[in-house]
C-alpha atoms as a printed R data frame, in Angstrom:
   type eleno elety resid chain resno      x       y       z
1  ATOM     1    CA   UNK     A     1 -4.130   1.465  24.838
2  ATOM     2    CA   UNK     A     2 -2.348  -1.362  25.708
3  ATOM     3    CA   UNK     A     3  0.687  -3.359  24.618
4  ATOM     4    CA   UNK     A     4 -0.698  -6.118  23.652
5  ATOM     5    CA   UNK     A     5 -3.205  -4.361  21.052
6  ATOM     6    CA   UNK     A     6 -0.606  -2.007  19.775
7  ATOM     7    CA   UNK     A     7  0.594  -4.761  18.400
8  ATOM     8    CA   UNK     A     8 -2.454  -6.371  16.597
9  ATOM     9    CA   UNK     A     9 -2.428  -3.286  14.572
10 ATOM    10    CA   UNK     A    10  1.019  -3.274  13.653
11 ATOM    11    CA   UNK     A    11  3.264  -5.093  11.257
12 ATOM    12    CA   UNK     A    12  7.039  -5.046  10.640
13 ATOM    13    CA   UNK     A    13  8.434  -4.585   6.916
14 ATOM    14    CA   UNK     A    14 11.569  -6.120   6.068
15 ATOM    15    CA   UNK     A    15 13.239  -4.735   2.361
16 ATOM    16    CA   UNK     A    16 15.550  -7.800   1.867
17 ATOM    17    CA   UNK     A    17 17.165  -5.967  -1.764
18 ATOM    18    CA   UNK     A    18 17.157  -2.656  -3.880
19 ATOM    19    CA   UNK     A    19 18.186   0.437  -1.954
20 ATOM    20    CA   UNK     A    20 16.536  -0.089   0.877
21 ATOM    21    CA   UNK     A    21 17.772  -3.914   1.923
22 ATOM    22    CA   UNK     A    22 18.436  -4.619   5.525
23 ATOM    23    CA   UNK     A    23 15.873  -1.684   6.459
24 ATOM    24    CA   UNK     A    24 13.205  -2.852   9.146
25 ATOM    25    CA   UNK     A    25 10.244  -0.749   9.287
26 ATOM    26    CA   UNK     A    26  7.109  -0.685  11.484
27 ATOM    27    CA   UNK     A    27  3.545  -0.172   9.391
28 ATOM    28    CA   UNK     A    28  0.327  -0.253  10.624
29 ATOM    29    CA   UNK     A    29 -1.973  -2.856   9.330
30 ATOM    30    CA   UNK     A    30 -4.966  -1.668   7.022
31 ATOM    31    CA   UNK     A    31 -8.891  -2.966   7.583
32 ATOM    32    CA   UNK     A    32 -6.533  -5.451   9.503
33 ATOM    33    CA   UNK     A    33 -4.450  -6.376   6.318
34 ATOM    34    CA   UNK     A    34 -0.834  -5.539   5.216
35 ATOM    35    CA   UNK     A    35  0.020  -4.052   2.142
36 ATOM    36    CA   UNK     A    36  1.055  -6.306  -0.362
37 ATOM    37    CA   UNK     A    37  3.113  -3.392  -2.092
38 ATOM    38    CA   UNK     A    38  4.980  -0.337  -0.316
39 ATOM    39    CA   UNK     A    39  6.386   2.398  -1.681
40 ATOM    40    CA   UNK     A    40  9.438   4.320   0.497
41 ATOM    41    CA   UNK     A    41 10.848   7.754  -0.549
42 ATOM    42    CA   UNK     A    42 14.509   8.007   0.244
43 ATOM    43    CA   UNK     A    43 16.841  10.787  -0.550
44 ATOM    44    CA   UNK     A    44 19.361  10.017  -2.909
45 ATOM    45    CA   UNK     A    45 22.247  12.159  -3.488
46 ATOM    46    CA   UNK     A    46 19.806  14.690  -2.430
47 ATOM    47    CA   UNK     A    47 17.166  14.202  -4.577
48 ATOM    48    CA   UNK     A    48 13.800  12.487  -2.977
49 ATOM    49    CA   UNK     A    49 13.431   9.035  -4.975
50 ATOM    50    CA   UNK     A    50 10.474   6.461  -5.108
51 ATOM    51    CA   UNK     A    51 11.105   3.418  -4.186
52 ATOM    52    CA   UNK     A    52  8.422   0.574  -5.373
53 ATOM    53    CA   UNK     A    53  8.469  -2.557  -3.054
54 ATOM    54    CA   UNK     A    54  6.161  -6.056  -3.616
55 ATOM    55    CA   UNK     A    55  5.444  -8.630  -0.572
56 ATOM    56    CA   UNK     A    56  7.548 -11.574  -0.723
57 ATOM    57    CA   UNK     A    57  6.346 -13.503   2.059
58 ATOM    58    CA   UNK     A    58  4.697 -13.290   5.215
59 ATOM    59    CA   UNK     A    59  5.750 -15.301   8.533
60 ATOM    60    CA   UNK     A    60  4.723 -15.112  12.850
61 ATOM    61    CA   UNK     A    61  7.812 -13.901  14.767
62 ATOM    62    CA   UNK     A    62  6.664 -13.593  18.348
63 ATOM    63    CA   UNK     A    63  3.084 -13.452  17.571
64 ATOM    64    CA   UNK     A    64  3.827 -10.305  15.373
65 ATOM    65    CA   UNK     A    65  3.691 -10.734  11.556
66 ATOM    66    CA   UNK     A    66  6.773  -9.831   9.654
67 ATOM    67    CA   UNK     A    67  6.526  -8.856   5.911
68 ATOM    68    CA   UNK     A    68  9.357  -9.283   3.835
69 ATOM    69    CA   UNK     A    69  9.614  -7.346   0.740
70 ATOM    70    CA   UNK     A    70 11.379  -7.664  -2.617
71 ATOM    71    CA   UNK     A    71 12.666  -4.424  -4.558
72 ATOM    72    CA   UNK     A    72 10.714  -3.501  -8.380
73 ATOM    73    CA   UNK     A    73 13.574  -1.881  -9.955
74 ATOM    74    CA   UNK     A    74 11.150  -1.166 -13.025
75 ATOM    75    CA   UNK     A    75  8.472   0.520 -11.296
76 ATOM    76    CA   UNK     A    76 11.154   2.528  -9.307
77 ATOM    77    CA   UNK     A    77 13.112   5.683  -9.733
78 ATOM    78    CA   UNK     A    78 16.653   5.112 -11.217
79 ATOM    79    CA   UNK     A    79 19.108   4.930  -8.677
80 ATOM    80    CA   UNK     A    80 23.223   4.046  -8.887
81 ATOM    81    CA   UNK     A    81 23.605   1.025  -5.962
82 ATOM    82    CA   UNK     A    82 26.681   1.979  -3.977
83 ATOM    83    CA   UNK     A    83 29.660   0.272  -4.144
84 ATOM    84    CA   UNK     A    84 29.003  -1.176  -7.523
85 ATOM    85    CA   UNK     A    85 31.242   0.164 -10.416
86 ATOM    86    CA   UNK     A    86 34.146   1.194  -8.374
C-alpha cells in the first residue's frame, strides 16, 4: 500500500477540552466517513474511564482532514480535572 492511500483512509482527531484536550489521535475513516462522536477510555487514577467526545468541526490540513472534537461532560464518566481546586 502506498503513502498516498494510507492517507485517504485516515483522519486525525483533535480533543480541544475535557480530559483529553491537546491529544492528537489518528482514526481510520468509516465507509469513507469520520465519526461524528468518539469515545476514548483513559485511566484515571487507575480506574479505566469513558470519555464521550462530539465533532466540532472539520477542516483540510495538507490534504488530510482534521477533526476537532469537543468534550460531553454529561455523557461521560465523572472525572476531577487536574489542577483545579488546589
Amino acid at each position: 500500500m502506498t503513502g498516498k492511500s494510507t492517507e485517504a483512509v485516515v483522519y486525525t482527531a483533535e480533543f480541544i477540552d475535557g480530559p483529553l484536550a491537546g491529544q492528537v489521535d489518528s482514526r481510520v475513516l468509516l465507509h469513507g466517513k469520520h465519526e461524528p462522536r468518539v469515545s476514548m477510555m483513559a485511566a484515571v487514577e487507575g480506574v479505566e474511564t469513558l470519555f464521550w467526545y462530539d465533532e466540532e468541526d472539520t477542516r483540510d490540513v495538507q490534504g488530510r482532514l482534521h477533526v476537532r472534537y469537543r468534550f460531553d461532560a454529561g455523557e461521560s464518566d465523572p472525572y476531577l480535572p487536574t489542577g483545579e481546586g488546589e
